[in-house]
C-alpha distance (Angstrom), angle and dihedral (degrees) to the residues before:
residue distance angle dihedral
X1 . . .
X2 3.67 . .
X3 4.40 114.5 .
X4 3.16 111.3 -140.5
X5 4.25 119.5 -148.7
X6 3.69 109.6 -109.4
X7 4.20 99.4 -134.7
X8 3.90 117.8 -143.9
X9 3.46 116.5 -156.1
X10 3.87 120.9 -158.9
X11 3.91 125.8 -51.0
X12 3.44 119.4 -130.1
X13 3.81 87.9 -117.0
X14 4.14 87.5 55.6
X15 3.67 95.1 48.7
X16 3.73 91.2 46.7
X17 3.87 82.3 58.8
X18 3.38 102.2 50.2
X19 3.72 92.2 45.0
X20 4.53 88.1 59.3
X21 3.45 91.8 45.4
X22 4.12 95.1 57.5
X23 3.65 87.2 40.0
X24 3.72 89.6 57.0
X25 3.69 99.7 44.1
X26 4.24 83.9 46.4
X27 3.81 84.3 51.3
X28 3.91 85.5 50.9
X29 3.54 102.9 47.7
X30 3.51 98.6 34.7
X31 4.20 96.8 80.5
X32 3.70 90.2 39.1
X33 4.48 89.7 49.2
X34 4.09 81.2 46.8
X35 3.95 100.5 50.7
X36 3.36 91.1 42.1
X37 4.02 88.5 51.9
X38 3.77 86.2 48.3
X39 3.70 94.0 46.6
X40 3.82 92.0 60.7
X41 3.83 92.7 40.0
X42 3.77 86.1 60.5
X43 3.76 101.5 48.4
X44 3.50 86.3 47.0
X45 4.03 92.7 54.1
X46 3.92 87.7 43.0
X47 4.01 90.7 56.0
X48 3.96 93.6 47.2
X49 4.20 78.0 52.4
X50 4.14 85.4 55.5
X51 3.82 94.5 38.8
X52 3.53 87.8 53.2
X53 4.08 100.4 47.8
X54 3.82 84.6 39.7
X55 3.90 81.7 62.4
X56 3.53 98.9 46.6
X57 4.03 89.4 50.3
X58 3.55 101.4 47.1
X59 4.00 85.3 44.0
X60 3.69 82.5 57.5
X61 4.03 92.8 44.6
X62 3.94 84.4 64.7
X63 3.54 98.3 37.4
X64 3.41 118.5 37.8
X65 3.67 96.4 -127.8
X66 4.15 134.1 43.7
X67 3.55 125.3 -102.4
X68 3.61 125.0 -73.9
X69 3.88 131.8 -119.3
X70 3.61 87.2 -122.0
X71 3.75 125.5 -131.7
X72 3.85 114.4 -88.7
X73 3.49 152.7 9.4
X74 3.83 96.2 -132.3
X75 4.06 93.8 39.2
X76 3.49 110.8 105.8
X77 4.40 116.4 -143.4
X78 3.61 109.6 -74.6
X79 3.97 118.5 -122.0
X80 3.96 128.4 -168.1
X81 3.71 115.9 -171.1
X82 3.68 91.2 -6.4
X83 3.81 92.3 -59.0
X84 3.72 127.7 105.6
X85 3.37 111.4 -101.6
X86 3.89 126.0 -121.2
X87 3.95 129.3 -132.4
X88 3.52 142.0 -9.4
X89 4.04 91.1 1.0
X90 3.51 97.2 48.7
X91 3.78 101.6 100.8
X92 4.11 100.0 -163.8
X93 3.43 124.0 93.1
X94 4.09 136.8 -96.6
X95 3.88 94.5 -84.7
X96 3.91 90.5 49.1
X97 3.64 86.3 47.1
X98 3.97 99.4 57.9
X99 3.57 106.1 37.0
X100 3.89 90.7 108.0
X101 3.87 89.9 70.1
X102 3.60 93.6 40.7
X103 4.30 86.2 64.1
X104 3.93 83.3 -108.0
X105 4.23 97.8 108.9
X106 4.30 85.0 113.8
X107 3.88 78.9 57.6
X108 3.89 98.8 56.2
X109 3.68 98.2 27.6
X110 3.85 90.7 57.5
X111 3.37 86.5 76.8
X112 4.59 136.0 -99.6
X113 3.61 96.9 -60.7
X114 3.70 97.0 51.0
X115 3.85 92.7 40.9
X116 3.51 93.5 52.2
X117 3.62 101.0 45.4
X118 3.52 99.4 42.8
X119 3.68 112.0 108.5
X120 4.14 108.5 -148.1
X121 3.71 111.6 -164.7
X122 4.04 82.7 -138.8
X123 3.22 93.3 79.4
X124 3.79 103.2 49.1
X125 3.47 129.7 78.5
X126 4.10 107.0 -129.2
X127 3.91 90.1 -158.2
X128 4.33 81.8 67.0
X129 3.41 106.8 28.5
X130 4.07 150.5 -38.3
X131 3.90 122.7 -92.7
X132 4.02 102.5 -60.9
X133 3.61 136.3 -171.6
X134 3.77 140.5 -157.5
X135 3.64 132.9 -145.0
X136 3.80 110.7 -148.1
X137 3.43 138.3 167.2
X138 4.10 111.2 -90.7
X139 3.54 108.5 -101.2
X140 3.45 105.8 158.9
X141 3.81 126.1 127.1
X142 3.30 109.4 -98.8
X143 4.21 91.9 21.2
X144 3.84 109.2 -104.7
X145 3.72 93.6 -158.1
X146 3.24 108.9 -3.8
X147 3.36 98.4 -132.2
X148 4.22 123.3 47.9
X149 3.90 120.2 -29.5
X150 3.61 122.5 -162.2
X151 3.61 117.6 -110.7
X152 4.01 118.9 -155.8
X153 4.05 111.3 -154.0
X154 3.08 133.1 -135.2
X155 4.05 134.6 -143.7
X156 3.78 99.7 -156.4
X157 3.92 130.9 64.1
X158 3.93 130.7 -171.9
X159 3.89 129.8 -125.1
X160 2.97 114.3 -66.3
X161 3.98 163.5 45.3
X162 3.71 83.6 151.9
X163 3.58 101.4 62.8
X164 3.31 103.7 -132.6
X165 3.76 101.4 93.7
X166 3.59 132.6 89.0
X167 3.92 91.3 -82.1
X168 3.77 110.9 63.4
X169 4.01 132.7 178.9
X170 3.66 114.0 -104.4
X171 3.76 99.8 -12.3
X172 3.64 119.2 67.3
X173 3.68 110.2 -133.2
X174 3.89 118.5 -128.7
X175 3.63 128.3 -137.5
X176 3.86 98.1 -118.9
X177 3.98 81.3 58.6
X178 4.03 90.0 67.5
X179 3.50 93.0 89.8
X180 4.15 91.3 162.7
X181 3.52 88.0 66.3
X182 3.48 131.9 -88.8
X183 3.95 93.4 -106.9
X184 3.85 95.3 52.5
X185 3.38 96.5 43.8
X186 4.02 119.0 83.8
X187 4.26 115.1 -125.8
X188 4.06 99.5 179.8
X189 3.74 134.7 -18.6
X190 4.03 143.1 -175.1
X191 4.38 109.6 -82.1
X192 3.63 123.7 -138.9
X193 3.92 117.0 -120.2
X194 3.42 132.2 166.9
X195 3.38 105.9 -88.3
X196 3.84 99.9 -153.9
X197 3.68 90.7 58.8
X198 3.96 103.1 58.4
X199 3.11 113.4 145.9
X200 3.50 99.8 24.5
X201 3.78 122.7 98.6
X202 4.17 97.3 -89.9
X203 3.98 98.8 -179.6
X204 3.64 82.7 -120.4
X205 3.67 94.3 52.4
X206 3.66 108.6 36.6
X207 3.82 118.5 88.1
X208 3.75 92.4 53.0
X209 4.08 130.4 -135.5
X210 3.92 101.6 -45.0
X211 3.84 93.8 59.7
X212 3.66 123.1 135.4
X213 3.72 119.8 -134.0
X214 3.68 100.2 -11.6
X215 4.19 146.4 135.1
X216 3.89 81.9 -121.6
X217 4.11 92.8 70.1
X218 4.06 98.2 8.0
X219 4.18 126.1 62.5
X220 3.57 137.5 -172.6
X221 3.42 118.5 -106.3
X222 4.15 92.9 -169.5
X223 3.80 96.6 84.4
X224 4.19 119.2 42.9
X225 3.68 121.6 -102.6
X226 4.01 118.2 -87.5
X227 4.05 136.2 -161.8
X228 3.98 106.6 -99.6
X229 3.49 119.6 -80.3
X230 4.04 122.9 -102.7
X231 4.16 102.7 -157.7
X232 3.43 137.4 127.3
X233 3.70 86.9 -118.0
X234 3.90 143.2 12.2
X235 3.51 134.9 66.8
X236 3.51 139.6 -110.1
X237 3.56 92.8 -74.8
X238 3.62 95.8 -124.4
X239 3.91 100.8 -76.2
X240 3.42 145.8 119.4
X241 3.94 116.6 -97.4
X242 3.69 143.0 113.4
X243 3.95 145.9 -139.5
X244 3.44 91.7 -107.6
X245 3.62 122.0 100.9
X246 4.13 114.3 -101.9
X247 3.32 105.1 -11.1
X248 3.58 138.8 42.4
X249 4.77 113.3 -152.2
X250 3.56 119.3 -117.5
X251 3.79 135.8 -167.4
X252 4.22 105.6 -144.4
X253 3.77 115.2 -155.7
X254 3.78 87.4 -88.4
X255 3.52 94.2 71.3
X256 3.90 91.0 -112.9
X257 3.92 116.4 130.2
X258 3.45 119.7 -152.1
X259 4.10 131.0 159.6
X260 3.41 115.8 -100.5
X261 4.53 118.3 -139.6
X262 3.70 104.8 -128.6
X263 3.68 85.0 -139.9
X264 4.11 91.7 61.4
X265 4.05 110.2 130.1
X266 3.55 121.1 -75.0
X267 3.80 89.4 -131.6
X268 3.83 95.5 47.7
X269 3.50 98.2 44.5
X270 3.99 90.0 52.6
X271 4.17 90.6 50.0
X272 3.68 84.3 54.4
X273 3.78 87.0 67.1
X274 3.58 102.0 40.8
X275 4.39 106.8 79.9
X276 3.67 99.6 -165.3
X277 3.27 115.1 27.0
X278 3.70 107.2 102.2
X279 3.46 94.0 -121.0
X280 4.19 110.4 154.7
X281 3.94 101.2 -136.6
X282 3.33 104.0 178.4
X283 3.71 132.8 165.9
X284 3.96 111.7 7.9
């Protein structure tokens, strides 16, 4: 006669086991699968910040000067002939202004509606959020549509409100004019929103990336960056910052990108946004 092996499966007790162990290795891994999430999130962010000061310099290259901060928030870009138009007359902001050296010229030759609702993942940081749009009422002068345009945002803003960065209203600002220095003076940065209101018109974060004169592409320089803002309501408060934690990248008017503490000096961070005057920044 042929005995056959009683099998056991598992006891309650066993599986219970089994079932802590995985949950601490999961608890292990977890932080480690996260950071290294983050960690590519962030030198993704930090090489949009180089592909966007690599724009403003080879803009410059055919130029002779950098892009302007445009003129207002309610102009719309300014064509001639079809074409965008280049300089002091051309009424749409810095991001508007470079998208031909960011491989983007189908984008503003096809015309201000297209260009201003086309979300470019270049301009968005993926550690806050994916390429986003807003529909807002059209309040450009003249109307565009006359009835709601869509605006594409933008994660990024150039130095600043002030004036006396390397982004100025009206007048673009050439390099010569940098007397500082190029590497101690600061080209384009990461803005602070409020984080719990993507998506929704912030007044920082609501006319999108072609903008003229506007918090949404332009940031003060007189107060020290911050981490976004989680509130109900409020705004980014019109300064430089990020969603990542401790530092925010920046492009400086060398075309070098570096991160930025959020705990740098009140007085350095403001001489990084003035261009000529003779301020000695040093280390930072």
């Amino acid at each position: 006669m042929v005995r056959r092996c009683a099998r056991h499966g598992f006891t309650l007790v066993e599986l219970l086991v089994v079932i802590s162990i995985i949950g601490m290795l999961i608890s292990l891994l977890l932080p480690a699968v996260q950071a290294a999430r983050e960690a590519a999130r962030r030198t993704q962010c930090s090489n949009n910040v180089k592909q966007i000061a690599l724009g403003f310099h080879n803009f410059h290259d055919s130029h002779g000067f950098l892009p302007s901060g445009g003129w207002d928030w309610d102009a719309q870009p300014t064509y001639q002939g079809g074409k965008p138009v280049v300089g002091a007359d051309q009424k749409a902001g810095w991001g508007f202004q470079i998208l031909p050296y960011l491989e983007a010229g189908n984008v503003s030759d096809a015309g201000a509606v297209v260009a201003i609702g086309t979300a470019l993942p270049v301009f968005f940081c993926p550690t806050r959020r994916s390429p986003q749009t807003v529909t807002q009422p059209d309040k450009y002068i003249p109307p565009l549509t006359g009835t709601t345009v869509d605006h594409a945002l933008c994660d990024y803003a150039a130095s600043n409100r002030e004036q006396t960065g390397a982004v100025r209203r009206y007048k673009p600002v050439r390099i010569a004019e940098i007397t500082d220095g190029t590497s101690q003076t600061l080209l384009v940065g990461e803005k602070r929103l409020n984080a719990r209101l993507l998506g929704q018109p912030q007044d920082d974060d609501n006319e999108g990336y072609t903008v003229g004169w506007n918090e949404d592409t332009i940031r003060s320089t007189d107060e020290p960056p911050a981490p976004d803002r989680y509130r109900d309501t409020g705004d980014g408060e019109k300064l430089f910052g990020s969603s990542h934690p401790g530092v925010l990248h920046a492009a400086l008017a060398d075309g070098s990108v570096r991160p930025i503490a959020y705990t740098i000096d009140k007085t350095v961070f403001k001489s990084l946004g003035d261009r000529n005057g003779g301020e000695t920044v040093g280390e930072f």
